[in-house]
ZAMI-434021 format. One record per residue: residue in one letter; x, y, z of N, C-alpha, C, O, CB in turn. Coordinates in steps of 0.2 Angstrom, whole numbers, padded with zeros to 4 digits, always signed. Atoms other than C-alpha are relative to their C-alpha. Glycine has a CB too. Example, Ala and Ser with C-alpha at 12.3 -4.5 7.8 and 13.67 -1.06 7.14 Angstrom:
# residues 2
A+0004-0006+0000+0062-0022+0039+0004+0006+0000+0009+0005+0003-0005+0000+0006S-0004-0006-0001+0068-0005+0036-0004+0005+0003-0001+0011+0004+0002+0002-0007
This chain:
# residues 269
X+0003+0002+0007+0540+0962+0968-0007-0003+0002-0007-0008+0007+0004-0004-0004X+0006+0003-0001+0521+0958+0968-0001-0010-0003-0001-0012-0009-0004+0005-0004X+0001+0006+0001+0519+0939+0968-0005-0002-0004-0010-0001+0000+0000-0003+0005X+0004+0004+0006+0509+0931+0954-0003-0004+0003+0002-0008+0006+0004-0003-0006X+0003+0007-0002+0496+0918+0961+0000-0005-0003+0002-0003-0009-0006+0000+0002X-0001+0006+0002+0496+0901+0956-0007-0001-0005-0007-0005-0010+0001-0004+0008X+0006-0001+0006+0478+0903+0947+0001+0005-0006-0002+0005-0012-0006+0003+0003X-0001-0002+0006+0486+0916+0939+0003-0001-0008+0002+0000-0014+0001+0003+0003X-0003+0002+0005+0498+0910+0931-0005-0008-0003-0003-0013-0007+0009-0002+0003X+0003+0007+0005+0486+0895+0924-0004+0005-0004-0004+0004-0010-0005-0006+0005X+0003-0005+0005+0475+0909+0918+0006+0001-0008+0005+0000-0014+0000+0008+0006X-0005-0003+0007+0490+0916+0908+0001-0006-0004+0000-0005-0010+0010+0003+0004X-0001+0006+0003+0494+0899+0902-0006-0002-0007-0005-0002-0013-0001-0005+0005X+0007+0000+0005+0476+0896+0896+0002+0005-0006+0004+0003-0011-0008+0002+0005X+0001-0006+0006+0476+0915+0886+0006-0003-0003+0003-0006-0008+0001+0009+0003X-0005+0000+0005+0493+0911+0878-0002-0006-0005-0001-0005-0011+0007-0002+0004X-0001+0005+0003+0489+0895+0873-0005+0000-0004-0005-0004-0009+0000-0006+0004X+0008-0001+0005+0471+0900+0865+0000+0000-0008-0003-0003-0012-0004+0008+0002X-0001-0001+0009+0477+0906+0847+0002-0007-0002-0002-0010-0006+0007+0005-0003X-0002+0007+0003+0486+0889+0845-0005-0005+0000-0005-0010-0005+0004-0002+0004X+0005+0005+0002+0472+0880+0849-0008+0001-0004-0012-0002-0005-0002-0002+0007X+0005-0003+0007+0460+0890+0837+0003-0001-0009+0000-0003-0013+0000+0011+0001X-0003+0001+0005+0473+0889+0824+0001-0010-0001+0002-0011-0007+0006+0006+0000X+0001+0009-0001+0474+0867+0827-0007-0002-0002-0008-0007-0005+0000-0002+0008X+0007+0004+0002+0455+0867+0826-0001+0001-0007-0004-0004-0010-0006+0002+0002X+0001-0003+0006+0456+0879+0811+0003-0008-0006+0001-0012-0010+0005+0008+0000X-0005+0009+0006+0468+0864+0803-0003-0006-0001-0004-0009-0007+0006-0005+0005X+0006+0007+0000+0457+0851+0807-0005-0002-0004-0007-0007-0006-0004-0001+0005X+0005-0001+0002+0443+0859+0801-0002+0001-0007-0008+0001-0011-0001+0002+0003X-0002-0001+0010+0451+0860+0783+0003-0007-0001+0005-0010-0006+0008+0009-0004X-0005+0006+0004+0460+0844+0783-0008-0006-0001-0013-0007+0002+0010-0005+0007X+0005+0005+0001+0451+0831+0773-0001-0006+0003+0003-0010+0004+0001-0001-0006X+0004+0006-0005+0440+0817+0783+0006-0006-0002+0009-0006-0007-0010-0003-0002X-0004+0006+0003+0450+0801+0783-0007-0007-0003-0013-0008-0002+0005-0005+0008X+0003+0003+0003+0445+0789+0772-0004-0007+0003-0002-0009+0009+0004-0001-0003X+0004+0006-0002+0433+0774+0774-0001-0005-0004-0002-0004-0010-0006+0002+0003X-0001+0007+0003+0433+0756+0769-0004-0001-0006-0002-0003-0011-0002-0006+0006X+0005-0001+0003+0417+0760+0761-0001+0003-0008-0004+0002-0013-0003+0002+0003X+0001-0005+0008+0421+0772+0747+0003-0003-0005+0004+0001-0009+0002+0008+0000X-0004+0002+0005+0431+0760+0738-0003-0008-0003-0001-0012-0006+0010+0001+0003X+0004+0008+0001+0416+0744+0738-0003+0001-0005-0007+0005-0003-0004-0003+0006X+0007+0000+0006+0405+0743+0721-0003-0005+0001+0000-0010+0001+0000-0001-0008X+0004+0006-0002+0390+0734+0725-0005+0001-0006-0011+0001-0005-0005+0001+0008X+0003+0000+0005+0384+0735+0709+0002+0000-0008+0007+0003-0008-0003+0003+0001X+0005+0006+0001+0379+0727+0693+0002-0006+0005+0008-0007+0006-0001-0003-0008X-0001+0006-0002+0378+0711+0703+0000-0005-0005-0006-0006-0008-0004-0002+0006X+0001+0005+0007+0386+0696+0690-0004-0003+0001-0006-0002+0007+0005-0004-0002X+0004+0003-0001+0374+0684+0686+0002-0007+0002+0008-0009+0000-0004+0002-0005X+0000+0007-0003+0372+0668+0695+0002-0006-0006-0002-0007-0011-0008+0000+0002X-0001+0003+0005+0380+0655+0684+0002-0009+0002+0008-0010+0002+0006+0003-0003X-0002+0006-0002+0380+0635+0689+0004-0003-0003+0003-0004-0009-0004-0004+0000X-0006+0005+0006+0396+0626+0684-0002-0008-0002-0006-0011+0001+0009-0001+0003X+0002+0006+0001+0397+0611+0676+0000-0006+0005+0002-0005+0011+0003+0000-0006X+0001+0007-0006+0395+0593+0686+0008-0002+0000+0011-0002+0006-0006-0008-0004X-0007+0001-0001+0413+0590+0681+0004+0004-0006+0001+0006-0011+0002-0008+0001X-0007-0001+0003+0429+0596+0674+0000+0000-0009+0002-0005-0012+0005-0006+0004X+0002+0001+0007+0424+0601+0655-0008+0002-0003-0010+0005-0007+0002-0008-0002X+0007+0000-0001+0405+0599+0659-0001+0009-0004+0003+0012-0004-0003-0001+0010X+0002-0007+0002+0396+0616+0650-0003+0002+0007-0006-0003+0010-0005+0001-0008X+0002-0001-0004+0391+0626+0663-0008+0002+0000-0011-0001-0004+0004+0003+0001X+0008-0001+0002+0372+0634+0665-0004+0006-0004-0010+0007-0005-0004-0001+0006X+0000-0005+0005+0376+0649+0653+0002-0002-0008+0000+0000-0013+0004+0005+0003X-0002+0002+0009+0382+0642+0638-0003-0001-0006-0006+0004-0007+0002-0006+0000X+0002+0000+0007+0377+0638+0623+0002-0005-0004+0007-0004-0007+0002+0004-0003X-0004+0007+0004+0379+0619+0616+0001+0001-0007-0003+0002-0010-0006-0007+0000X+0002+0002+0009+0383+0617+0599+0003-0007-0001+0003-0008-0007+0004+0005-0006X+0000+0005+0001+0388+0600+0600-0001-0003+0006+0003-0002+0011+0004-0002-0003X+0000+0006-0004+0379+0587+0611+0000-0007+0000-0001-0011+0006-0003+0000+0003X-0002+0006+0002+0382+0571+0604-0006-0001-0004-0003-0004-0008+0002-0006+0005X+0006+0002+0004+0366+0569+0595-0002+0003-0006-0006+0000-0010-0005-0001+0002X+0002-0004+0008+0365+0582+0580+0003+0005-0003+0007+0008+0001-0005+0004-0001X+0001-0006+0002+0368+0594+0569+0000+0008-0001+0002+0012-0004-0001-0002+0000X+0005-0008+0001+0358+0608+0572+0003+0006+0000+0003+0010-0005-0005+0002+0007X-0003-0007+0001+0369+0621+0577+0003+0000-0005+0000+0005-0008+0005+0003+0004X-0005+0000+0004+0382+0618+0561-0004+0000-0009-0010-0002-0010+0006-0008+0002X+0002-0004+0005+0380+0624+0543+0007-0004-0006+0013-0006-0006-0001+0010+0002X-0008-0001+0006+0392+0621+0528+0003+0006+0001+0000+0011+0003-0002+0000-0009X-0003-0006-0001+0403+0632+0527+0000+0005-0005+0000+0011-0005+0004-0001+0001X-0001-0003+0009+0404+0634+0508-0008+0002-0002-0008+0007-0006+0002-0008-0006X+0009-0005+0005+0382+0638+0504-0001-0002+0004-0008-0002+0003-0005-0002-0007X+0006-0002-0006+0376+0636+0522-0006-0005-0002-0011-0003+0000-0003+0009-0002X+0006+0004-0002+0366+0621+0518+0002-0006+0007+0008-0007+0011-0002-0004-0007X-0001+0006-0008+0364+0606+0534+0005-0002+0000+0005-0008-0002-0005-0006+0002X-0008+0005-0004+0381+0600+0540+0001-0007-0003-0003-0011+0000-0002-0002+0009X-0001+0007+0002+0386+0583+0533+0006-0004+0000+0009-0007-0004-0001+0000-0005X-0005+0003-0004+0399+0577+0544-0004-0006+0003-0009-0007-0001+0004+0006+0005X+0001+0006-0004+0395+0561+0554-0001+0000+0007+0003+0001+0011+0006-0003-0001X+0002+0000-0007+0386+0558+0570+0000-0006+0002-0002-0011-0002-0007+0003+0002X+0001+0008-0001+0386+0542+0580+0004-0001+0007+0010+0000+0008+0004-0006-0008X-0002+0003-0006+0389+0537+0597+0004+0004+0001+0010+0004+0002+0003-0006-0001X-0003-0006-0003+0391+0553+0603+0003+0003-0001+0005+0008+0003+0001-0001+0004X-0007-0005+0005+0405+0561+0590-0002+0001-0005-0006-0003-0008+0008-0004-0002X+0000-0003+0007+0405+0571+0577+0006+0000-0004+0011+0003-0002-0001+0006+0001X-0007+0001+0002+0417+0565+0566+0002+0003-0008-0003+0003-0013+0002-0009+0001X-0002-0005+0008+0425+0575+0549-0002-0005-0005-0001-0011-0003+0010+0002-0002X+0000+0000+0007+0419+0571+0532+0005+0001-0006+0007+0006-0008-0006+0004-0002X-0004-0001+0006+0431+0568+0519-0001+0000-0006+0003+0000-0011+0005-0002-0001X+0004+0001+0009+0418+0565+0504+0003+0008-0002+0005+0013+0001-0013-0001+0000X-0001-0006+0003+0421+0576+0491-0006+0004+0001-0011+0001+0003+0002+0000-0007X+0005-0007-0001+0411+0592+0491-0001+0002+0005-0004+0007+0006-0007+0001-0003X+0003-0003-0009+0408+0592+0510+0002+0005+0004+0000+0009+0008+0001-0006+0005X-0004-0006-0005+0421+0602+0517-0001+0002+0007-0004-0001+0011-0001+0006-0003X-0001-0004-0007+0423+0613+0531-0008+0001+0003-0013+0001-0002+0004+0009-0002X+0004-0002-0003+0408+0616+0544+0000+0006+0004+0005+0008+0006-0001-0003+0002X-0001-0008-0005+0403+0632+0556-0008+0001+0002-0013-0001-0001+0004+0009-0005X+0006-0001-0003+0390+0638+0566-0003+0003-0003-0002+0007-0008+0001+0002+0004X+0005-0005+0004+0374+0645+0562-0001+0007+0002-0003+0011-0001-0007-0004-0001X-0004-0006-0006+0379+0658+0577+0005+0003-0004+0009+0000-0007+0004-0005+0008X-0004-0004+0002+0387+0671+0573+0004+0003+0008+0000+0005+0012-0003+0005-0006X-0002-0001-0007+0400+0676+0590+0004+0007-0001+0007+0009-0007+0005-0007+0002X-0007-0004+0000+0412+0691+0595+0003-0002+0005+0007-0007+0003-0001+0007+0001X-0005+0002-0007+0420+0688+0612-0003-0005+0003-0009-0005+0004+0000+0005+0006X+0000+0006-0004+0419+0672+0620+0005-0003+0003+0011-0002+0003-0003-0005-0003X-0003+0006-0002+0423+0656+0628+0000-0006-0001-0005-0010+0002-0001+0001+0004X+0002+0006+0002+0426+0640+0620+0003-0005+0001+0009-0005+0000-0001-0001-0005X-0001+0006-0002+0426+0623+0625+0002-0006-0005-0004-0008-0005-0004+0000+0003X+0001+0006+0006+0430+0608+0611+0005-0006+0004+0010-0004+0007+0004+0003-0009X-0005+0003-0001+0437+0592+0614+0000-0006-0007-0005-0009-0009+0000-0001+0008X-0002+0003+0006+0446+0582+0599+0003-0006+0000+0006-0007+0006+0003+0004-0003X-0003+0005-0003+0452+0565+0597+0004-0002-0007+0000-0002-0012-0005-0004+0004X-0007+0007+0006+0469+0556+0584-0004-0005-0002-0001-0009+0001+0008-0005+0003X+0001+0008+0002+0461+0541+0579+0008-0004+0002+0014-0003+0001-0003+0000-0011X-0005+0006-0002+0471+0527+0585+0003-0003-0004+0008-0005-0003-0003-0004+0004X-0005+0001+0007+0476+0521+0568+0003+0006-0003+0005+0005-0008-0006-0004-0007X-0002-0002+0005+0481+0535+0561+0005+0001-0003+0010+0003+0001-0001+0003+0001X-0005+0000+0005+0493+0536+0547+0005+0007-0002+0005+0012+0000-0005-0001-0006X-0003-0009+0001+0504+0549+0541+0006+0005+0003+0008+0003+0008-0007+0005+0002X-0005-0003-0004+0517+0562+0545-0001+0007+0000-0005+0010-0005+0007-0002-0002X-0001-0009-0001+0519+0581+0549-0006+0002-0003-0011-0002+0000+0007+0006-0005X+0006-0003-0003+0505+0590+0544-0006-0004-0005-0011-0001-0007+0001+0008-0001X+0004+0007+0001+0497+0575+0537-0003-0006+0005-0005-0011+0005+0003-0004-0005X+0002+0006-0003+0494+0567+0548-0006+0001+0006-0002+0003+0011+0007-0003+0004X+0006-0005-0002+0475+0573+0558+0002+0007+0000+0003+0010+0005-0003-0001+0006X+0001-0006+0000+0475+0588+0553-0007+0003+0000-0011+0000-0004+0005+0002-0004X+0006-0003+0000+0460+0600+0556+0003+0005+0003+0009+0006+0004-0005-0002+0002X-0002-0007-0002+0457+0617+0563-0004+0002+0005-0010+0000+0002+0001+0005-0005X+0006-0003-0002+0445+0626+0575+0001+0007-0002+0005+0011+0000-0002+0000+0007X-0002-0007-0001+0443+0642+0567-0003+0005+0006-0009+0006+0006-0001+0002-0004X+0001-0008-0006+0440+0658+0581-0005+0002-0003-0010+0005+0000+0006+0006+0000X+0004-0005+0004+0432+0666+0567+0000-0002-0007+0006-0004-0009+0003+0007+0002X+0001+0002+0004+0426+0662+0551-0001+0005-0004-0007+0006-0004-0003-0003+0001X+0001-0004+0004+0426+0674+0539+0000+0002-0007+0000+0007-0009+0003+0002+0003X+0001+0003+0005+0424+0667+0523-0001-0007-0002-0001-0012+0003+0003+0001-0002X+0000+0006+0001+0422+0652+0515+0008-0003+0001+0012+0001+0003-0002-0002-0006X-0007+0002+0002+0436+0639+0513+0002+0001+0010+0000+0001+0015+0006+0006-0007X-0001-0001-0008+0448+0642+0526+0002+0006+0004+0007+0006+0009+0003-0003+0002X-0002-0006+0000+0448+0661+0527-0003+0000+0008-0007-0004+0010-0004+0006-0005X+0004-0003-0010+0447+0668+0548+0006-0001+0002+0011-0001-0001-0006-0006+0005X-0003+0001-0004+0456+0665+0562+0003-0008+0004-0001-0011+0008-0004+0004+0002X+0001+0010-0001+0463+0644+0564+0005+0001+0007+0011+0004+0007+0004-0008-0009X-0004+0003-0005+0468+0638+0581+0003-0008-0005-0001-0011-0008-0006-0001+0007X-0002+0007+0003+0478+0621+0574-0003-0004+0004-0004-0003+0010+0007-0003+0000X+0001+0007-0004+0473+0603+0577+0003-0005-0004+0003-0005-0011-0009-0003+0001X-0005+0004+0002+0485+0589+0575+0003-0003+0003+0005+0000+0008+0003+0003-0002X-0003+0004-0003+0492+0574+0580+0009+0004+0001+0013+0004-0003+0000-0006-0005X-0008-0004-0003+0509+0583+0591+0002-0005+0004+0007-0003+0007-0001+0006+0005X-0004+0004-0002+0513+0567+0598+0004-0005-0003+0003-0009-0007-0003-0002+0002X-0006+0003+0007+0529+0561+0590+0000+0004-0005+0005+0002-0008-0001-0008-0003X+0001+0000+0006+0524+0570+0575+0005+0008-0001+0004+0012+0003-0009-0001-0003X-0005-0005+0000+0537+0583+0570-0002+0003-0007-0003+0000-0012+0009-0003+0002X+0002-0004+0004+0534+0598+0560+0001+0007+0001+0002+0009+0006-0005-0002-0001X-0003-0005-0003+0536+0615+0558-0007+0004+0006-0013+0004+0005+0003+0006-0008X+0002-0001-0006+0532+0624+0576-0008+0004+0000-0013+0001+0002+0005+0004+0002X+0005-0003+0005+0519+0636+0570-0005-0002-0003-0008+0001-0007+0001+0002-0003X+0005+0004+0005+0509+0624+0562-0004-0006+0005-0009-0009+0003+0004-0004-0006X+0002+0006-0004+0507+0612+0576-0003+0002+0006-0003+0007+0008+0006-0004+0003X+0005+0000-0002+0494+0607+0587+0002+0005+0008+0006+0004+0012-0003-0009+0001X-0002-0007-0007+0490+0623+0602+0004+0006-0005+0005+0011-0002+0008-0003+0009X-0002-0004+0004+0497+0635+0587-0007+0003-0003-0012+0001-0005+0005-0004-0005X+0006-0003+0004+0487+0649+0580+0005+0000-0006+0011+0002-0007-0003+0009+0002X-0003+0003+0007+0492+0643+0562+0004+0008-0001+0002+0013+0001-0007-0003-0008X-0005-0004+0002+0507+0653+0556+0001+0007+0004+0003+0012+0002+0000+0001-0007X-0001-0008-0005+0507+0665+0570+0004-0003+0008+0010-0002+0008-0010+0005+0003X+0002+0003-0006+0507+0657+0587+0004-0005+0003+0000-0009+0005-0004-0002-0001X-0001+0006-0002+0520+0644+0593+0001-0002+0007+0004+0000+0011+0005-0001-0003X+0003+0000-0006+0513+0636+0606+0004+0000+0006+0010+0000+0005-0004-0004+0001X-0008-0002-0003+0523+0639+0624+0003-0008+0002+0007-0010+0006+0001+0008+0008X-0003+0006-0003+0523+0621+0626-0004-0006-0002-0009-0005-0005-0002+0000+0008X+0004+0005+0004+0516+0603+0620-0004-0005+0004-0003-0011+0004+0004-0004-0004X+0006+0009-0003+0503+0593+0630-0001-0006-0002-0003-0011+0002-0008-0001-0001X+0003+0006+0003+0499+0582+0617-0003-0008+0003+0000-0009+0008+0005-0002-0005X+0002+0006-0003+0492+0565+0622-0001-0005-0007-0003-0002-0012-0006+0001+0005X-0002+0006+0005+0495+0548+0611-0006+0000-0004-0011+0000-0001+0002-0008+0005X+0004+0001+0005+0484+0547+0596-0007-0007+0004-0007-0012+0006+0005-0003-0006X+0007+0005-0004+0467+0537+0603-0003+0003+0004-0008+0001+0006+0001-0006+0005X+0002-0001-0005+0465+0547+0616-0003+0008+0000+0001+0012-0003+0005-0002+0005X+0004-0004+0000+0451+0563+0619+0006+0006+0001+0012+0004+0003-0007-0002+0004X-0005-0006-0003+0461+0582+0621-0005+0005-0002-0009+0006-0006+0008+0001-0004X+0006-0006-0002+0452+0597+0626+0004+0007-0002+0010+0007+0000-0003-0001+0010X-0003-0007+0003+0456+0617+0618-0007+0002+0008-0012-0001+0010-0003+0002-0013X+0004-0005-0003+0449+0629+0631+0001+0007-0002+0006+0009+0000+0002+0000+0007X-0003-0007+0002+0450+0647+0623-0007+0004+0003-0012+0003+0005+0003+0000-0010X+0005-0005-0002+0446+0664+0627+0002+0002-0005+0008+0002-0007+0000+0004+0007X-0002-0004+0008+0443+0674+0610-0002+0007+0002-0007+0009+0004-0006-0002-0006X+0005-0006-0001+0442+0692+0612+0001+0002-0010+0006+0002-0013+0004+0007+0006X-0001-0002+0009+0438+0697+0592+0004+0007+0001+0006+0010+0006-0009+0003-0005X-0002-0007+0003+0445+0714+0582-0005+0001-0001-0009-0002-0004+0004+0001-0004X+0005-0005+0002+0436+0728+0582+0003+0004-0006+0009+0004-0008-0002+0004+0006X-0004-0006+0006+0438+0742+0567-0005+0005-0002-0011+0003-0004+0002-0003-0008X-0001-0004+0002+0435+0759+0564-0007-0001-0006-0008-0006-0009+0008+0000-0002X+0005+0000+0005+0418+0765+0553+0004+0001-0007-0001+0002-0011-0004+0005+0003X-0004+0000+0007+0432+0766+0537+0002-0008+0001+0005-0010-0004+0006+0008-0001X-0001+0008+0001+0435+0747+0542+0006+0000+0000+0009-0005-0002-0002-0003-0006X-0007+0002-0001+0451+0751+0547+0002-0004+0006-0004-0006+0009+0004+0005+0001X-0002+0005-0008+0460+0740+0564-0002+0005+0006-0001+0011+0004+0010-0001+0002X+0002-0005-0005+0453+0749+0579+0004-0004+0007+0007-0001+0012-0009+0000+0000X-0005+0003-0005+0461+0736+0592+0000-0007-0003-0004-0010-0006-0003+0002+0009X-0003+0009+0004+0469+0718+0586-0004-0005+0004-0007-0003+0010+0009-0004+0001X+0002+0006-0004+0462+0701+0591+0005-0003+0006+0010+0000+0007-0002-0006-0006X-0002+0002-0003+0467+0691+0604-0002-0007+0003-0008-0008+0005-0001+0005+0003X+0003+0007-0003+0467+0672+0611+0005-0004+0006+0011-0004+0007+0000-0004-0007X-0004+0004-0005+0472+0663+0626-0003-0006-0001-0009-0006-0003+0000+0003+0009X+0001+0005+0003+0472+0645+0623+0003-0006+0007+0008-0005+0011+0004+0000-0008X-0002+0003-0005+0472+0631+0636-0002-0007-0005-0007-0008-0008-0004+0002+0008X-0002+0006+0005+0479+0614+0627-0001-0004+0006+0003-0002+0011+0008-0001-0006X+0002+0006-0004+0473+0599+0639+0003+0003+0009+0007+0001+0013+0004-0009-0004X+0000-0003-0008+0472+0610+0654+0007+0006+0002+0008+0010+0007+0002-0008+0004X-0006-0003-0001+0489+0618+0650+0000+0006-0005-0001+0005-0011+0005-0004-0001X+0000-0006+0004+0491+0638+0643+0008-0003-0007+0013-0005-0006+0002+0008+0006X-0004-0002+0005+0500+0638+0627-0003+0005-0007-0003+0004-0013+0004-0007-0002X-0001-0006+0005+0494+0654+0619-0003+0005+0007-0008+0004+0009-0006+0001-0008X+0001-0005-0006+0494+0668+0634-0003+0009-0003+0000+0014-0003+0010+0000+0004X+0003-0009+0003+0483+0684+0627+0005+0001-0005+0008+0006-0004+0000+0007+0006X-0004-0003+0005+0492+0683+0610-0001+0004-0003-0007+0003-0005+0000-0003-0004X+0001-0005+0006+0491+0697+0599-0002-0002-0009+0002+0001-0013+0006+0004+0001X+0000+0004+0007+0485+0688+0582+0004+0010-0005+0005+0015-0003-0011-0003-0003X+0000-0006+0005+0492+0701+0566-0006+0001-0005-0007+0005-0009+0007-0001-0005X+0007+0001+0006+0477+0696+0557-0001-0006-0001+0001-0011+0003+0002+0003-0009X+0003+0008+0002+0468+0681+0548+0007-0002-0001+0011+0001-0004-0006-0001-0007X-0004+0005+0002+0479+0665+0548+0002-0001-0007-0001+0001-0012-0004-0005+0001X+0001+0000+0009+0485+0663+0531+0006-0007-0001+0011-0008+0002+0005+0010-0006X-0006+0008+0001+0493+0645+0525+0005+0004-0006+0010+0000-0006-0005-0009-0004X-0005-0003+0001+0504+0658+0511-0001+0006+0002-0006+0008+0004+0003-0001-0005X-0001-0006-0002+0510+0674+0513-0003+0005+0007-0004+0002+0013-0004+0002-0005X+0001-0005-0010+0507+0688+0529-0007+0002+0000-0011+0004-0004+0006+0009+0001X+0009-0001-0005+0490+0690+0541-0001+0005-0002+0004+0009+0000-0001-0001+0010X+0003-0007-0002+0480+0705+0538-0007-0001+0004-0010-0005+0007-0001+0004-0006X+0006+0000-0004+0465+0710+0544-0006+0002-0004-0004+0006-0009+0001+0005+0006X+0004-0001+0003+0449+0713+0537-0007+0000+0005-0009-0004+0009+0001-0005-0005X+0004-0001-0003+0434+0721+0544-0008-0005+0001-0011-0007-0004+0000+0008-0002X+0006+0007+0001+0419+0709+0551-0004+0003+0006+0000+0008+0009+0002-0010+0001X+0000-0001-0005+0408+0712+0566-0003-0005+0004-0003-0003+0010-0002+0004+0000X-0001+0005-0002+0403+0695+0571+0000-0007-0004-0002-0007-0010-0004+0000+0004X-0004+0005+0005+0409+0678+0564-0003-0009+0001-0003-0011+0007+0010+0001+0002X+0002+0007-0004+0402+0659+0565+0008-0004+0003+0014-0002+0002-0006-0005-0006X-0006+0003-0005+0415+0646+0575+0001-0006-0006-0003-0011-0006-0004-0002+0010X+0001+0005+0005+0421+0634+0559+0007-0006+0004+0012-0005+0007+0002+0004-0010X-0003+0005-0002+0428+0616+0561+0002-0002-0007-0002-0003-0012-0003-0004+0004X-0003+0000+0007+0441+0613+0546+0000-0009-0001+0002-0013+0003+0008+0005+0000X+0001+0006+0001+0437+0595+0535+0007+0002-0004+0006+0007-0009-0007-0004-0003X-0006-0003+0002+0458+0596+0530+0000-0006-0006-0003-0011-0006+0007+0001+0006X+0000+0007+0006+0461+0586+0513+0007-0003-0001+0009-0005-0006-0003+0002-0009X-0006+0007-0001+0477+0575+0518-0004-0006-0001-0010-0006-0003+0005-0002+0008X+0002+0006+0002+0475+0559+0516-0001-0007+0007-0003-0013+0007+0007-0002-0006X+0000+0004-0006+0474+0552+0535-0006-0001+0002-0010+0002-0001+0003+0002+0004X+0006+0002+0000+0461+0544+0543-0004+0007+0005+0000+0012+0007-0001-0010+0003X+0006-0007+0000+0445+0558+0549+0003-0001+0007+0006-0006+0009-0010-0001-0003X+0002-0002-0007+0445+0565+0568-0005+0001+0002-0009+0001-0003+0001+0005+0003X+0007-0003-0003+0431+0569+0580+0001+0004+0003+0006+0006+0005-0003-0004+0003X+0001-0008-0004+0424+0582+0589-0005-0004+0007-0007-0010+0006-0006+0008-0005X+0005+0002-0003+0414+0581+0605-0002+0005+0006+0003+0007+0008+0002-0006+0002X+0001-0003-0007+0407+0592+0620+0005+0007-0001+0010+0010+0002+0003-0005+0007X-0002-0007+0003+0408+0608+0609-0006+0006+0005-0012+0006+0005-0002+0000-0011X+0006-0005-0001+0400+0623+0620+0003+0010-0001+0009+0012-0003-0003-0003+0010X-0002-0006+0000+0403+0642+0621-0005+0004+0002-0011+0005+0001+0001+0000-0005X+0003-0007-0003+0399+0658+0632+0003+0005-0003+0008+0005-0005+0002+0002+0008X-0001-0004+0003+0398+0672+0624+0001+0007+0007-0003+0009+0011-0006+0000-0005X-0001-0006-0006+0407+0687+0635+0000+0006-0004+0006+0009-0004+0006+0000+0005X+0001-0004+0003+0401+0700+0626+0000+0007+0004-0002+0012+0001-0006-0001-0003
């Protein structure tokens, strides 16, 4: 038998092995590239530059004051939209309970934002359950009186009443998941995120409102689903608007008045 050399057989090796390594490249040359770090980075819009505030509450350097201790300007009646006639002095805005004065609200009309308020019990105050400071911020203002959307304000320290109604409550919707409250005298801060309702060119619901509520630093309304406007009787609906001013309710119990102070708001439109 003729002996096979030793180049030969590498030869033969090589030829055998050729298809396989044509049909490997072939493979290769259809499988898709591996991915890279890059195709999954968005470098663009770049958010806009935003200085926060100096401290803890401070409005940051996008905002929008509507209350800095010295006026007015932003707030409106609520009832005919003439100048505001609540009480300024030493830095607080404090409620009017003269007759005819009522409710206040911005001269701003908002959809989505971010708002900042902080409210204070009076240290005498009188009264029980929902007499006892009561007010409201509303979200959304959607009429006079006190048609819209009411976050509650209200003495929740000691003061017992139904849940839903009490202070960190979106009035008869909302009970809040917890009570912060702090002792009558002392300043308390609403942080909320509002997203409005939209609706439908027939003014129907197109997607519900929505509020996360931060009561003196603490969540108690986690992206609620409101059902509609607040209603002190009967059930919330909804009614088509497309932006709303921000109203502070003057409530007619009989307890002594609240204040406001280091009111601001971003609009995240």
């Amino acid at each position: 038998m003729k002996k096979i050399s030793s180049l030969s057989l590498v030869l033969l090796a090589s030829l055998a092995a050729l298809p396989l390594t044509r049909q490997m490249a072939a493979q290769q040359a259809a499988a898709p590239a591996a991915p890279k770090p890059e195709e999954t980075e968005v470098w663009e819009p770049v958010p806009a530059v935003v200085t926060p505030g100096s401290s803890c509450g401070a409005a940051p350097s996008d905002a929008i004051i509507l209350f800095d201790g010295k006026n007015q300007d932003e707030w409106v009646s609520a009832q005919d939209h003439t100048p505001a006639q609540w009480t300024v002095a030493d830095g607080i805005l404090t409620v009017s309970k003269a007759k005819g004065v009522g409710n206040i609200e911005t001269k701003r009309s908002f959809k989505n934002y971010q708002l900042h308020i902080e409210w204070k019990i009076p240290a005498d105050i009188t009264g029980s359950g929902q007499g006892r400071g009561n007010s409201g911020v509303f979200l959304a203002s959607t009429g006079p009186g006190d048609a819209g959307y009411e976050l509650q304000v209200l003495d929740a320290y000691n003061n017992k009443t139904y849940v839903n109604g009490m202070a960190g409550s979106l009035y008869k919707q909302a009970i809040p998941l917890a009570n912060p409250a702090l002792p009558p005298g002392q300043w308390e801060t609403y942080d909320v995120v509002w997203t409005a309702p939209t609706f439908n060119v027939d003014g129907t619901l197109k997607t519900p409102a929505y509020a996360t509520v931060f009561f003196n630093g603490v969540v108690v309304e986690n992206h609620f689903e409101l059902q509609g406007e607040t209603r002190y009787i009967g059930k919330p609906f909804y009614k088509a608007y497309e932006k709303a001013p921000i109203k502070l309710q003057a409530h007619g119990d009989k307890s002594e008045p609240l204040s406001f102070r280091n009111i601001w708001v971003r609009e995240l439109n």
